[in-house]
C-alpha angles and dihedrals in degrees: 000000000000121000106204132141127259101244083174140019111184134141098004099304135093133207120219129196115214111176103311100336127086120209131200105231143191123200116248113257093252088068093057104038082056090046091252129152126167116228136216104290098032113142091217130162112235135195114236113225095177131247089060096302123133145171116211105239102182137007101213109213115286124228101218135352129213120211098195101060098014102234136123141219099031116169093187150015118208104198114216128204139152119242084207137013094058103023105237121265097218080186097061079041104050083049098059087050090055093047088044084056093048078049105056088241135152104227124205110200111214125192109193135178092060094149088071096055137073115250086252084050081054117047084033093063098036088044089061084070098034095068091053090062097237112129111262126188125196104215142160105212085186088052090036089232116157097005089124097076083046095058093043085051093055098045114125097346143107106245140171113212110212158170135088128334114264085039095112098249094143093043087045085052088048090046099067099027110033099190090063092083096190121185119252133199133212127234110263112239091216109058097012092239136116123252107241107250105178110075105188131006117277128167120222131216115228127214085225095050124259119102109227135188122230106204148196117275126249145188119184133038146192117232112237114249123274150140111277084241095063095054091087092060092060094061091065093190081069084064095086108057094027083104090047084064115104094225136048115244090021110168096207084239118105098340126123122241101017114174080208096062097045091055088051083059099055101045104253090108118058092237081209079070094046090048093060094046088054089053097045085047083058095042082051101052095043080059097048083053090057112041 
């Protein structure tokens, strides 16, 4: 019996790497008679029929599960936009951090297209996340600046790459493994978005070590569902001055006397950031109305 991961589940088959080799797999018939599929990212144990054939024996419990893109597993999310062409939706954005948190995920926030931005474009942008305290990288994944702390991101680890189509995710992938040769899309002129150029999940084996998943592009979400009291903890830069509010529970919103919106005031919140966590408390309490 081989123990090995799925890079890649399509068609009804699944491909397995164990050690170096990869191995074309169908699930065992329990699996389907009970509704279950593995997943990309799935530690399974596999039995191994020769000339690159395989039956999945056995899934082994997952540590987390993504629903969009369907893939488990995963240690990490880089989240990929462009600071220009498109122009990035932070609110697209500041809505994949809050699902990474309900995940359990490490997220890496990445700014590309640099090279079509001013230095002030750039550290204004990149300064938004910093003071939230999440990591954020500047690249050009065209130039190949700023690949190497990706690399160095990825290594050894299990990772999703996301964010909206157009945002450079494939060049980003080629970027930092050439012989990848991923397919890439324009912006369309038209309706300033990328055409989506990745078609299933597949996770893919890096020379450096690390396996990471290139996935479809998105461009709208759903927020995960929560108390509109929870929302705060999820914008981890409000942390700070929640214990500077006048009431307990307040939802920085209308109430007199908020530590988070002195600091607002004071510039030690984006109010970019502020903004979109106004908007999702809205978005929170509409959904409270209605269940």
């Amino acid at each position: 019996m081989l123990e090995g991961v799925v890079t890649k589940a399509y068609g009804g088959f699944y491909y397995v790497r164990a050690g170096e080799q990869v191995l074309e797999c169908r699930l065992r018939g329990k699996f389907r008679l009970q509704r279950l599929n593995a997943l990309p990212g799935d530690m399974v144990k596999i039995a191994d029929l020769g000339k690159g054939k395989g039956v999945v024996e056995e899934i082994l419990p997952r540590k987390n599960e993504l629903l969009r893109p369907p893939i488990a597993n995963v240690e990490q999310v880089l989240l990929v936009f462009a600071g220009h062409d498109p122009e990035p939706d932070l609110s697209l954005l500041d809505r994949l951090l809050i699902l990474a948190e309900t995940q359990g995920l490490q997220p890496l926030v990445c700014f590309n297209k640099c090279d079509l931005l001013t230095r002030e474009e750039r550290e204004g942008l990149a300064g938004i996340y910093r003071q939230t305290g999440y990591p954020v990288e500047v690249i050009s994944a065209r130039e190949g600046i700023g690949l190497d702390n990706i690399r160095l991101a990825l290594k050894d680890r299990i990772s999703v790459i996301a964010g909206p189509s157009g945002a450079g995710k494939s060049t980003l992938l080629n970027g930092i493994e050439p012989g990848l040769s991923l397919k890439t899309g324009e912006v369309s002129e038209k309706i300033g978005r990328g055409r989506h150029t990745t078609r299933h999940v597949e996770l893919l084996q890096l020379s450096l070590g690390g396996l990471v998943a290139d996935t479809p592009g998105f461009s709208s979400l759903y927020l995960p569902e929560m108390q509109r009291e929870d929302l705060a903890h999820y914008f981890p830069e409000f942390a700070p001055y929640r214990e500077q509010c006048r009431f307990i529970g307040c939802l920085h919103d209308r109430e007199p006397d908020c530590g988070v919106k002195e600091a607002l005031e004071e510039g030690k919140i984006a109010r970019e950031r502020y903004a979109n966590y106004l908007a999702f408390l809205a978005e929170v309490k509409e959904k409270e109305r209605r269940y």
